[in-house]
C-alpha positions, 0 to 999 in steps of 0.5 A: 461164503460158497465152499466146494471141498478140496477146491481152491478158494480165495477170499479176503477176511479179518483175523480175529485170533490168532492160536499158536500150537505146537506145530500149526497156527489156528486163525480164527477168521470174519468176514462181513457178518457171516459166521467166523471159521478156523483156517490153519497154517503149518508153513513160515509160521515164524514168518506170518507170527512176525507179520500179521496180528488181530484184525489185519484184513487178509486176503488168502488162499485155501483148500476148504475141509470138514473138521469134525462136521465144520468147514475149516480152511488149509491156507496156501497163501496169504497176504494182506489186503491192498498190500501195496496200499498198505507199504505206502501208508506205512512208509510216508516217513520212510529215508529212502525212496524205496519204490526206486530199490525195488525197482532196481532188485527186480532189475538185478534179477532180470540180468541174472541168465544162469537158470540156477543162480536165477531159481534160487532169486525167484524162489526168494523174491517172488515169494511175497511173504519173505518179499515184504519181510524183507522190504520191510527189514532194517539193515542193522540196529544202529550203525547203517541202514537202521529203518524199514526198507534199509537192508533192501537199500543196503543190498541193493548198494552192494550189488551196484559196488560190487558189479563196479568193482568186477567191470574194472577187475574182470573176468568175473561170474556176474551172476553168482555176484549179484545173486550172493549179493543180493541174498548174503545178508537175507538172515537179518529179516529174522535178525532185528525186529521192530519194539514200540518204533525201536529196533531190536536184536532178536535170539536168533540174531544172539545166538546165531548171527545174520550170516548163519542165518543167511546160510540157513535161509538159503538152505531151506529154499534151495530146491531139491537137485539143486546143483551143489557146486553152485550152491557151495559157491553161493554159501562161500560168498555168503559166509566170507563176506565179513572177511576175516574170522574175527569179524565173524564170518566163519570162513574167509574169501577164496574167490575174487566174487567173495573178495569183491562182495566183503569190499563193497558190504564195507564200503555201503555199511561203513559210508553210511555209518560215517554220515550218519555221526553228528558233526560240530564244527566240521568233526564228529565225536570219538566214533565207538565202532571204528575208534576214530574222529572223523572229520567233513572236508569243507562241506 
């Protein structure tokens, strides 16, 4: 491999360690039978820990350096390699078409026109490491939308309900709608992780919960100069969006986008919920969650 120092290379490897440090990850990198070479990440190491392991074939970009007369590279960027490949083999068995919700994101994020609600969408969804963390995030452990892709399906739910709502109730903004709905449930790709093909809480989902998570999130990607108010909008719909305190969100609805949001996360959440309980003979057992039966009309 031809390196020009302090120039930007791309390139395609195989981990072969992976050292956590205290404030970087050191990647011991192979490629083919040429020698192997220390590449280090010091951005979304949270990110990359819970996306890549030992032998991924990786592809990335990088600026090569001397480090103590050995070239090591500072990596920029990195996915794996023929991604996309790659999601469809890991999904043969997925619940859902999950081609036809990235489809509609993408959709979604075109019909926003503001240019700050549109900024925050970009910065999120053409990131391509948080958009795979995010396709590949279940939307709970078990009550709704509880596999791989499902709080994409969710969000993508919730934003068709809630733009249907605000069709028949308008005026609305439609662009904070579908930017709060699209992003307020984002804290849940750090929220569960996946543990021998069983979903997990993880601590940060324990001691924070996916709204604050959400919030901080979207903390972390708005840019500097960010326009406060509508940042302060898109907190509002985030952090209200379970609708009462006692159902943990830390503020309540004060705006009709806020109130439409709650609603349509309840319906998305709730209805799968509903179909996913087992019935015999037409009704369901004592429900935990919603300390109910429920029954099946003459279905």
């Amino acid at each position: 491999m031809e390196q020009q120092q302090q120039n930007l290379i791309t390139d395609d490897f195989i981990i072969q360690e992976i050292l956590e440090k205290k404030h970087y990850i050191e990647l011991i990198l192979k490629k083919d039978d040429e020698d192997k070479i220390s590449a280090f990440i010091k951005n979304n190491i949270d990110i990359f820990l819970r996306m890549y392991k030992i032998n991924d074939h990786i592809i990335c970009q990088a600026k090569p350096r001397l480090k103590r007369n050995k070239n090591v590279l500072d990596i920029v960027s990195i996915k794996k390699y023929d991604l996309d490949n790659d999601v469809q083999q890991q999904q043969t068995s997925s619940k859902i078409d999950y081609e036809k919700y990235i489809k509609k994101l993408d959709g979604y994020i075109e019909q926003v026109k503001d240019k700050d609600y549109r900024l925050i969408l970009d910065e999120f969804f053409a990131n391509e490491n948080i958009r795979e963390i995010f396709f590949l995030s279940p939307a709970a452990k078990n009550n709704h939308h509880n596999y791989e892709f499902g709080l994409l399906q969710h969000s993508i739910e919730v934003t068709e309900i809630a733009l249907f709502i605000g069709e028949y109730y308008p005026p609305i903004n439609k662009d904070l709608l579908i930017t709060g709905c699209l992003l307020h449930d984002v804290g849940k790709a750090k929220s569960y992780d996946f543990k021998n093909n069983d979903i997990i809480k993880t601590e940060w989902e324990s001691f924070l919960g996916h709204l604050s998570l959400s919030a901080i999130f979207i903390s972390k990607m708005l840019p500097e100069g960010f326009n406060s108010q509508k940042a302060r909008s898109i907190y509002h719909l985030v952090l209200s969006h379970h609708g009462k305190k006692e159902w943990g969100s830390p503020v309540e609805c004060k705006t009709k986008e806020a109130q439409i949001l709650h609603h349509a996360d309840m319906i998305s959440s709730t209805i799968q919920h509903i179909d996913n309980l087992e019935y015999v003979n037409g009704q369901s057992k004592f429900d935990e969650l919603t300390k109910r039966i429920w029954f099946k009309e003459g279905i």
